[in-house]
C-alpha positions in Angstrom: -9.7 -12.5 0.2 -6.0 -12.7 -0.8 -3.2 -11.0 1.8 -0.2 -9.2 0.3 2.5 -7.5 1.7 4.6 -4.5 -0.1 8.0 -4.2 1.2 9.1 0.1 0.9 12.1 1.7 1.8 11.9 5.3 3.6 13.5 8.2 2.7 16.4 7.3 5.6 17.1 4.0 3.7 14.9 1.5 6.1 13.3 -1.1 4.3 10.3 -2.7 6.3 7.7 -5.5 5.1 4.1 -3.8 5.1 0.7 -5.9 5.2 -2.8 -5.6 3.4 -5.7 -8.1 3.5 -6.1 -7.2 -0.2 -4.8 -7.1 -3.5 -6.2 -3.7 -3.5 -2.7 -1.9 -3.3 -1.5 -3.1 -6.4 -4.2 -0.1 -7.6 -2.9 2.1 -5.9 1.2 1.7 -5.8 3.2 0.4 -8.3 6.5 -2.4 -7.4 9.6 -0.1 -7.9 8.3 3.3 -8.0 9.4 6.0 -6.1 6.8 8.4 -4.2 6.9 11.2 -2.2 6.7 11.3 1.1 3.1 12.6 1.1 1.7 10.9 -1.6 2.9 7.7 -0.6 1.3 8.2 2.8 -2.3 9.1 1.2 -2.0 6.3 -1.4 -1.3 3.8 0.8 -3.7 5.3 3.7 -6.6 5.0 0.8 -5.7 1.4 -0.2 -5.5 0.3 3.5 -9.0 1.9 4.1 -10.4 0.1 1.1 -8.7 -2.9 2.0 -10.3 -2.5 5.6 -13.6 -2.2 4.3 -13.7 -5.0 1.7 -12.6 -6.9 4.9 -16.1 -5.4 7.0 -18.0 -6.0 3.3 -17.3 -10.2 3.8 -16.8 -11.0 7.2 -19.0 -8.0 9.2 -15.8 -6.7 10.8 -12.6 -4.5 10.5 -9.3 -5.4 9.5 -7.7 -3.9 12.2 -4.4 -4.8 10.9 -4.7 -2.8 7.9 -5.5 0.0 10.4 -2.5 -0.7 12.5 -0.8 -1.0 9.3 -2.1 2.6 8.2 -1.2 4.5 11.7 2.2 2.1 11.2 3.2 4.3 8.1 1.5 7.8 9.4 3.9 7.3 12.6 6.9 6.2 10.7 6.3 9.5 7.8 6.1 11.8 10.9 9.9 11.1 11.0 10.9 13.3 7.7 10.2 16.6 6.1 10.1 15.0 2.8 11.9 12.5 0.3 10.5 9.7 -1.6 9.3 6.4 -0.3 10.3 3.7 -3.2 8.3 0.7 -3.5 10.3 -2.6 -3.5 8.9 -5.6 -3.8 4.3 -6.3 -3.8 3.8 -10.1 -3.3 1.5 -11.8 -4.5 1.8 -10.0 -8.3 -1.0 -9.2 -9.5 -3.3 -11.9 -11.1 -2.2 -12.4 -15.4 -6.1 -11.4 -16.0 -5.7 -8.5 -14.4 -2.5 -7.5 -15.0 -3.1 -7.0 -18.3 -5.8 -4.5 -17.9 -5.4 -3.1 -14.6 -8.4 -1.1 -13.2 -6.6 2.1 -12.2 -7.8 5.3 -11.4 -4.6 6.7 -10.3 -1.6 7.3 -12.1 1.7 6.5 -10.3 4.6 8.3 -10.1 7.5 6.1 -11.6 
């Protein structure tokens, strides 16, 4: 299972590295979009729970770092009232196959 990180900068200007054990965020955030506040918490609370459980699907377990991850971003998004979150950098990309015809069911605010 492929591990990513997605680097974001908060509505204050911080910029901190974020990890997943899964490709799974590049369905649900898009490198260089901004979100706001709320929807970037729910989108990336929704990947990191899929991500979580595609790790308990192979190896019988949690990923509890995708849950500290999660309660990472909840704690830091308690800090604002509002404002986007903008999403700088996702590494790895994408795969070419599958960049080509991405399998999203969510549309992302650009």
């Amino acid at each position: 299972m492929p591990e990513m990180t997605f680097s974001v900068r908060w509505p204050d200007g911080t910029e901190v590295a974020c990890y997943s054990p899964s490709l799974v965020m590049h369905d649900f955030l898009d490198e260089g979009a901004d979100y706001p506040l709320q929807e970037f918490v729910e989108r990336s609370s929704a990947a990191l729970d899929l991500a979580s459980d595609r790790v308990r699907a192979t190896f019988g377990f949690v990923c509890t770092s995708a849950l500290q991850q999660k309660s990472e971003i909840h704690e830091k998004a308690a800090d604002f009232d509002g404002g986007d979150v903008r999403i700088l950098r996702m590494a790895p990309p994408l795969p070419v196959d599958q960049a080509a015809f991405p399998a999203r069911s969510t549309g992302a605010s650009a």
